[in-house]
Backbone as JSON, one array per atom type, in Angstrom:
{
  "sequence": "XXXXXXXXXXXXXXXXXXXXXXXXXXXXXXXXXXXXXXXXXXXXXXXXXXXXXXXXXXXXXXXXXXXXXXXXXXXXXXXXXXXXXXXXXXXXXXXXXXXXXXXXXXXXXXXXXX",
  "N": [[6.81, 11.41, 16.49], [7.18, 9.23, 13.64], [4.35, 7.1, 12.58], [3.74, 4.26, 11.15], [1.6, 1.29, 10.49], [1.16, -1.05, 8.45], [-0.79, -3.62, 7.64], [-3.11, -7.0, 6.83], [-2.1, -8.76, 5.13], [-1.17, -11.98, 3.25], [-1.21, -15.31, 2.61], [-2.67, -15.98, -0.54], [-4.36, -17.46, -3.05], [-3.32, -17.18, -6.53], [-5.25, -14.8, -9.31], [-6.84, -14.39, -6.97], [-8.27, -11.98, -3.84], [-7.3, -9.01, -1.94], [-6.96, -6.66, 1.2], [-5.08, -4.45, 2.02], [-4.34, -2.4, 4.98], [-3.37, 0.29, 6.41], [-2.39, 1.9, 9.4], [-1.54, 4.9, 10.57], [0.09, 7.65, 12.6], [1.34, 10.18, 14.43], [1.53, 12.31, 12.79], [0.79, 14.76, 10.5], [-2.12, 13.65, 9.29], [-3.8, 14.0, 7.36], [-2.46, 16.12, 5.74], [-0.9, 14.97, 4.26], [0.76, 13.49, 1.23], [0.25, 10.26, 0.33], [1.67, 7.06, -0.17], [1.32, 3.31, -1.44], [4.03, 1.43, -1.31], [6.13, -1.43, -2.62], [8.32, -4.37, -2.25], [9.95, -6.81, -3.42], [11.1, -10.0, -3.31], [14.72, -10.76, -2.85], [14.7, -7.98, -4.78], [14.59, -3.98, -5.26], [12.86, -1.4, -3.91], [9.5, -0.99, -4.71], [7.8, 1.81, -6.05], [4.24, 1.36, -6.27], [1.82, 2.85, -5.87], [0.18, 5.87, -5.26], [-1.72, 8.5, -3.69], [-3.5, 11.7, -3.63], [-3.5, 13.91, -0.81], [-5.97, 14.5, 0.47], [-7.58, 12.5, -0.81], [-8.74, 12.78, -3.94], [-7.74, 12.09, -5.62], [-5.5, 9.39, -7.29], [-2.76, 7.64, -7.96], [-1.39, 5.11, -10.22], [0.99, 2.85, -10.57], [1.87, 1.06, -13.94], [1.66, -2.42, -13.98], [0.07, -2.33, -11.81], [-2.36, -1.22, -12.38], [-5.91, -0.87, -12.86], [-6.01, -3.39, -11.5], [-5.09, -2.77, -8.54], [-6.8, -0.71, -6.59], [-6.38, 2.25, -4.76], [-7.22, 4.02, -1.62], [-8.31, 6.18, 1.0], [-9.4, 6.92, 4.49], [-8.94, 9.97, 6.37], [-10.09, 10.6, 8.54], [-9.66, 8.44, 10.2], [-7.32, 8.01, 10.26], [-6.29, 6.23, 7.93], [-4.9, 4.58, 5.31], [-5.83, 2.42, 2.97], [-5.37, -0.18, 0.05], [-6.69, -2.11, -1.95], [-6.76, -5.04, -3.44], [-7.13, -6.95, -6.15], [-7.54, -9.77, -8.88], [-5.3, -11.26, -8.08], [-1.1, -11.6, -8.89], [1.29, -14.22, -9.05], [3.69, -12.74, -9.19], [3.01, -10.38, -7.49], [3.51, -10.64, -5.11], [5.42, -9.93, -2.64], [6.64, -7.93, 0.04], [4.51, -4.98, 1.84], [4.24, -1.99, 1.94], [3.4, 1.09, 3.64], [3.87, 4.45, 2.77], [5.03, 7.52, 3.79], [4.8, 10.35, 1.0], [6.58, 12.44, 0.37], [8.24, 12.54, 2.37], [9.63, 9.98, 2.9], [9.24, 8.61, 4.82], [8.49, 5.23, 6.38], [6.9, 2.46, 7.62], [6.72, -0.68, 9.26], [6.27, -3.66, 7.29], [3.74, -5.37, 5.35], [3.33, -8.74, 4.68], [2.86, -10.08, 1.35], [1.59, -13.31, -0.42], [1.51, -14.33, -3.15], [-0.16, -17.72, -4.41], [-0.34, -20.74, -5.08]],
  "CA": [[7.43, 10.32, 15.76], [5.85, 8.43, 12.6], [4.22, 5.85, 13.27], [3.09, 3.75, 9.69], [1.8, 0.02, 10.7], [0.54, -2.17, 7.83], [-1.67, -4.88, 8.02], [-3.89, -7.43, 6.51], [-1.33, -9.79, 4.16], [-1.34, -13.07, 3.87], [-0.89, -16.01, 0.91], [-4.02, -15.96, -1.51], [-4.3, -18.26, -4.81], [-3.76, -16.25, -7.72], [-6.88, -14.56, -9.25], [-7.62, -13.76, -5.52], [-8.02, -10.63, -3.87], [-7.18, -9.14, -0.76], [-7.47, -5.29, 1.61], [-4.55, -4.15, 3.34], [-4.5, -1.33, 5.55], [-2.26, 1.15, 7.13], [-2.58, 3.66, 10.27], [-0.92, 6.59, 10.61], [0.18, 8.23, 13.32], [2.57, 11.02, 15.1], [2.03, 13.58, 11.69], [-0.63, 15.34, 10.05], [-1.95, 12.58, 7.86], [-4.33, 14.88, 6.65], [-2.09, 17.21, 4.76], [-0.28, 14.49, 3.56], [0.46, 12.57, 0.13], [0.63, 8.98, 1.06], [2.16, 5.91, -1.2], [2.03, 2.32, -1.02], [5.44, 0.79, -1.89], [6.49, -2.72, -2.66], [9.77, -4.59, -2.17], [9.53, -8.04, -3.9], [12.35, -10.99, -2.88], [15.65, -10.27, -4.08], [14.36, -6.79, -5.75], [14.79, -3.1, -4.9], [11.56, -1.06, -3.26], [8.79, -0.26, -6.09], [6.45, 2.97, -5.68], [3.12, 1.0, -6.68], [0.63, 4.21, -5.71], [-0.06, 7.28, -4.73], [-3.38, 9.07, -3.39], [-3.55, 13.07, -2.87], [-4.33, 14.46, 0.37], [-7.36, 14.96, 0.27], [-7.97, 11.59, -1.45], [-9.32, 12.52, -4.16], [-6.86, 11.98, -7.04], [-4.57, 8.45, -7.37], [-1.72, 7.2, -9.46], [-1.0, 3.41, -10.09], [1.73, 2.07, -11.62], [1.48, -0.01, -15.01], [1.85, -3.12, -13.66], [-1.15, -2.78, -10.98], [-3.31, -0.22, -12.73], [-7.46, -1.49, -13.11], [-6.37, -4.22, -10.32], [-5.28, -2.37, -7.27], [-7.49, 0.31, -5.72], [-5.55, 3.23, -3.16], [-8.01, 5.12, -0.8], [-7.81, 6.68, 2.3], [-9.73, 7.51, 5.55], [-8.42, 10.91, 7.04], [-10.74, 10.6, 10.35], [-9.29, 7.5, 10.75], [-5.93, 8.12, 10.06], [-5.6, 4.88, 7.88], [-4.65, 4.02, 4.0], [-6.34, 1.49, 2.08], [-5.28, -0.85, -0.79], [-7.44, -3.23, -2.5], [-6.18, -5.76, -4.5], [-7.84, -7.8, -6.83], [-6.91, -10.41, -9.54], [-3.18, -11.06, -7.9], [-0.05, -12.88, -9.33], [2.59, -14.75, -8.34], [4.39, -11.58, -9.24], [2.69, -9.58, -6.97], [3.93, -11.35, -3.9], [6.17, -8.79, -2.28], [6.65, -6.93, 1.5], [3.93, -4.08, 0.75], [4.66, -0.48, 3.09], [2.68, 2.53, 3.22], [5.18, 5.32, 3.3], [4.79, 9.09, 3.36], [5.32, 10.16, -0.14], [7.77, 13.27, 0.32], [9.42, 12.35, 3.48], [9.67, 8.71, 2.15], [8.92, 7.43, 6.14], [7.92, 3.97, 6.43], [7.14, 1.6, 8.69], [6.42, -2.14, 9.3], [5.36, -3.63, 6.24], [3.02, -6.74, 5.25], [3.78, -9.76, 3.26], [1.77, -10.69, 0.47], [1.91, -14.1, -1.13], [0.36, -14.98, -4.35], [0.57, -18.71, -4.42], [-1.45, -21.77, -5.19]],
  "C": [[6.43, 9.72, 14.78], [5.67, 7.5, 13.05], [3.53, 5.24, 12.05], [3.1, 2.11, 9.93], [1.24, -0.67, 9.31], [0.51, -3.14, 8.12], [-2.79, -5.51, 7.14], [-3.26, -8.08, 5.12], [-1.54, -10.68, 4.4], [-1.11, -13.8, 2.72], [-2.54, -16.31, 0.37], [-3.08, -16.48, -2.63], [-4.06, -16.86, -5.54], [-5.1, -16.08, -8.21], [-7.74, -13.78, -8.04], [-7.55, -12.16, -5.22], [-7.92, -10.13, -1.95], [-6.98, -7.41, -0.55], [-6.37, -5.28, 2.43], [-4.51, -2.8, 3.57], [-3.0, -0.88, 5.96], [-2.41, 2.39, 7.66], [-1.12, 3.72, 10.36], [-1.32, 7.12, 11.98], [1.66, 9.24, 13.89], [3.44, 12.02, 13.63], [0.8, 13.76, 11.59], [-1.27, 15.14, 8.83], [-2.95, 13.35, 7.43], [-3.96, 15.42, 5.52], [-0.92, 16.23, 4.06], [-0.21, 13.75, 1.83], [1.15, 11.47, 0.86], [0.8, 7.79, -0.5], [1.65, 4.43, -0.71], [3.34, 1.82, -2.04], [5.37, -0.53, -1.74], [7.55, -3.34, -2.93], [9.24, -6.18, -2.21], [11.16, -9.26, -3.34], [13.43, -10.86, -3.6], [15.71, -8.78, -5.04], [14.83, -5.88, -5.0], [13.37, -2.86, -4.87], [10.92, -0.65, -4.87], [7.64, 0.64, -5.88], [4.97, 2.37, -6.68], [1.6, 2.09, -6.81], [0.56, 5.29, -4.88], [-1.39, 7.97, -4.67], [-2.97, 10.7, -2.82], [-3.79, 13.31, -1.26], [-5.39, 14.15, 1.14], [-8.47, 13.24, -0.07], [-8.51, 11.55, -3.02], [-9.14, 12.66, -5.52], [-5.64, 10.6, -6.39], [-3.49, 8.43, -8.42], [-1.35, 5.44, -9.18], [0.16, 3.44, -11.47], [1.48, 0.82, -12.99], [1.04, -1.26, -14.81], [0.46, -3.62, -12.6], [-2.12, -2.27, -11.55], [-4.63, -1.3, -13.33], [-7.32, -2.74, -12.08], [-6.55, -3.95, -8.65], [-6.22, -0.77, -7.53], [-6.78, 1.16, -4.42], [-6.81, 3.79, -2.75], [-7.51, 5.19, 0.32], [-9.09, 7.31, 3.46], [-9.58, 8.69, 6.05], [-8.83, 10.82, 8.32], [-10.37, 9.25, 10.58], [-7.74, 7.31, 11.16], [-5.19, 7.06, 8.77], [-5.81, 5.09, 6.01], [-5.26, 2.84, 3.72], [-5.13, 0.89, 1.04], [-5.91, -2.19, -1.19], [-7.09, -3.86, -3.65], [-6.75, -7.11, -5.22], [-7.13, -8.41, -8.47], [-5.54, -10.71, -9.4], [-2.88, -12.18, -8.77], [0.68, -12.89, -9.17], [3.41, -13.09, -8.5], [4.08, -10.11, -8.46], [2.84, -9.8, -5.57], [5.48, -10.71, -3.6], [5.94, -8.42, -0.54], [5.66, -5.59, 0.85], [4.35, -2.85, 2.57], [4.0, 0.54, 2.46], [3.71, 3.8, 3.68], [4.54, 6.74, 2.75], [5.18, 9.8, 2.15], [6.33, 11.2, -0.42], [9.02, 13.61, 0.83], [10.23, 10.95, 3.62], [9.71, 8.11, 3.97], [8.08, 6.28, 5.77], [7.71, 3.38, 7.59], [6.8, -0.06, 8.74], [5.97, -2.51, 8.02], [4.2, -5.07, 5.99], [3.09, -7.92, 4.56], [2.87, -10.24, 2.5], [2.12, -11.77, -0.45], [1.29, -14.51, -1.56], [0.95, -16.59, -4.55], [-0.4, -19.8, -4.48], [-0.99, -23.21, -4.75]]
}
């Protein structure tokens, strides 16, 4: 079974910056491509990034690109995202989801807010 927890949200000022995570378990996060997604209040889900395999190729969407950071662990099992300079508009449910099988799981809330 998948198992995809995220963690490490919370409300930060704008400007701020903040690290959430996400293990992986019950696949072979190894050979995977992994996303984070974001589903904002009222909105539909938004594919914010993508990291190879391997790690060692990303993609960011317009909107986050030069603020967030994707990496990844493999011996840990766990996803990264580092987020720096937020705004109100970046205050969303964030989910790390498998990027071909589109599994998800729990996600984290992030609120930009002063």
């Amino acid at each position: 079974e998948v198992q995809l927890q995220a963690f490490g949200g919370g409300l930060v000022q704008p400007g701020g910056s903040l690290r959430l995570s996400c293990a992986a378990s019950g696949f072979t996060f190894s050979g995977r491509v992994m996303s984070w997604v974001r589903q904002a209040p009222g909105k539909g889900p938004e594919t914010i990034s993508t990291i190879t395999a391997d790690g060692s190729s990303s993609w960011y969407v317009d909107s986050v690109k030069g603020r967030f950071t994707m990496s990844r662990d493999n011996a840990k099992r766990i996803v990264y995202l580092d987020m720096r300079s937020l705004k109100p508009d970046d205050t969303a449910v964030y989910y790390c989801v498998v990027t071909t099988t589109r599994d998800r799981g729990q996600g984290t809330l992030v609120t930009v807010s002063s």
